[in-house]
C-alpha positions in Angstrom: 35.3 18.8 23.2 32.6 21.0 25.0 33.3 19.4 28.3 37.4 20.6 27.7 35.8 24.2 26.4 33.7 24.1 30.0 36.7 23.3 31.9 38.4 26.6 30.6 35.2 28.8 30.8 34.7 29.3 27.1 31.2 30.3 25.8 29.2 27.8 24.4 26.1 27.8 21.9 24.2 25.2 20.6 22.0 25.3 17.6 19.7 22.5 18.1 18.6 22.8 13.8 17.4 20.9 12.2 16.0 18.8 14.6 16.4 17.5 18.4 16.9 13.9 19.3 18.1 12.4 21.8 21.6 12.9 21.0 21.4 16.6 21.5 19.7 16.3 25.1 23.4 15.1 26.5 25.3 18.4 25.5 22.3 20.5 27.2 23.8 20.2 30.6 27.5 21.1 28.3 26.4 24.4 26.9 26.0 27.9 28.2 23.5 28.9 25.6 20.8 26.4 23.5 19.1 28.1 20.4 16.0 26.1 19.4 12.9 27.6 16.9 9.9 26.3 17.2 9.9 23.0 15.7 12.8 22.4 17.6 11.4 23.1 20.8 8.0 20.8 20.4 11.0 18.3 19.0 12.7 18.5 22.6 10.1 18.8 25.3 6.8 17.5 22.8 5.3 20.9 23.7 3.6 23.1 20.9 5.0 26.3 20.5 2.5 28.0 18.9 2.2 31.8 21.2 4.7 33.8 23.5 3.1 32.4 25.8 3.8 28.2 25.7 7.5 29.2 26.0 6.8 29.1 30.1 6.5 25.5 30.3 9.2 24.7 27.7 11.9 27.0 29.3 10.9 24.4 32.7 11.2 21.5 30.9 14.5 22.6 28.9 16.1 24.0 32.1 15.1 20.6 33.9 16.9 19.0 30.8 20.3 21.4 31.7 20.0 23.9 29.4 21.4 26.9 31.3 20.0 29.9 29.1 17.6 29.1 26.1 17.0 31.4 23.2 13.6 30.3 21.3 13.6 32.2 18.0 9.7 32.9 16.5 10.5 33.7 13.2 8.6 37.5 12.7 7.9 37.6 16.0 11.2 37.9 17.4 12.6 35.7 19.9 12.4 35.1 23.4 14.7 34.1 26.1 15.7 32.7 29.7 18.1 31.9 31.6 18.0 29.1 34.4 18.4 32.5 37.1 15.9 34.3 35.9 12.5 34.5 37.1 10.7 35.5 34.3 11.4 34.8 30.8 12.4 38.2 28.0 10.8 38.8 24.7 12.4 40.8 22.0 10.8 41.7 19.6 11.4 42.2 15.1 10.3 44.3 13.4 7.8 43.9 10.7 9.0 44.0 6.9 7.7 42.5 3.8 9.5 39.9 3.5 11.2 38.5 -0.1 12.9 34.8 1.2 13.1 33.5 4.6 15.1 30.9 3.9 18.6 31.3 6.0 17.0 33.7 7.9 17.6 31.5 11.2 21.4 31.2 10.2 21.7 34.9 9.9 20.3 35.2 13.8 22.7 32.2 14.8 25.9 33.8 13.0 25.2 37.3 14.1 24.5 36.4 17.6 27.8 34.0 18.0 29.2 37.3 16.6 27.8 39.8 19.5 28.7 37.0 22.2 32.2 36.6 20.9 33.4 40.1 19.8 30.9 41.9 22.7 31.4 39.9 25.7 29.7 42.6 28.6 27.0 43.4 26.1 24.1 42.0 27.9 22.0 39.0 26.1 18.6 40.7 25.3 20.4 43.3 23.2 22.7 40.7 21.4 19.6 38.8 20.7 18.1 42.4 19.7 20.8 42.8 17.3 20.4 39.3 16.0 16.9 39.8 15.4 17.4 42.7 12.8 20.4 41.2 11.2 18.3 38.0 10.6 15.5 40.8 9.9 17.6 42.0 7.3 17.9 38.5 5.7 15.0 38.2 4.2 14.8 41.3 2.7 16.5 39.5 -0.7 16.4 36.4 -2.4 18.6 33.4 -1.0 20.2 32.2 1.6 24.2 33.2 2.2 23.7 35.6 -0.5 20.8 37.7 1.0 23.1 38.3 4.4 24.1 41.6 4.9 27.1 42.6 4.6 28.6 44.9 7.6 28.4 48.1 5.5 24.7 47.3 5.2 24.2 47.3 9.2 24.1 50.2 11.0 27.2 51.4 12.6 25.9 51.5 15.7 25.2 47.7 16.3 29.4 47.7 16.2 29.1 50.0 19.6 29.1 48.6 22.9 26.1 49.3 24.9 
């Protein structure tokens, strides 16, 4: 299927949750975009991914794998990102909140930014990811999962206007 959806230049993400084994390491080369968080990414190059900084050597080893652009999500701390043309890689950052339930917080950032890609095709990547980041912000702001996602009237009107 992603091989047919590369043949007629769709955009493709993967979320590598909950884990990624070998399985997932043949799509890398079939995907334009690879989400990982950090257990995922010491799951797929054995590297730690404990500071903004170990995401150097894992973006090498990921884009040696075929990733094309990898999105490494840090929980609080935002996410960071590269693409295979890029020199260096781009940190976004969250902002801080006291936080009630984390849980589906990574599905909020996944949803919203397969929303920005889809419905915002010229928006550029570190401002979908921006967006992401303070829906997924917004998250854990309640209890639950599904039921602590905002709902659009609950995000600002501007994150609906192309930048």
């Amino acid at each position: 299927m992603l091989i047919r959806f590369k043949l007629i230049l769709l955009k493709t993400v993967l979320n590598a949750a909950p884990t990624t084994d070998a399985t997932y390491e043949k799509l890398y080369p079939l995907v334009d975009i690879i989400c990982l968080n950090e257990i995922e990414a010491q799951d797929a190059t054995g590297l730690p991914l404990n500071d903004v900084s170990d995401c150097v050597e894992i973006f090498k080893i990921l884009h040696k794998k075929g990733c094309s652009t990898v999105i490494l999500t840090l929980g609080s701390k935002g996410a960071v990102f590269k693409s295979k043309n890029q020199e260096d890689f781009s940190y976004i950052s969250a902002r801080t909140v006291k936080a009630v339930d984390c849980t589906g917080a990574g599905d909020a950032f996944m949803g919203s930014l397969v929303y920005f890609l889809s419905e915002y095709p010229d928006m550029d990547l570190s401002t979908i990811i921006g967006k992401s980041c303070e829906i997924a912000t917004l998250s854990v702001l309640k209890k639950g999962t599904q039921s602590s996602f905002p709902n659009r009237e609950d995000i600002p009107e501007e994150f609906f206007m192309q930048k």
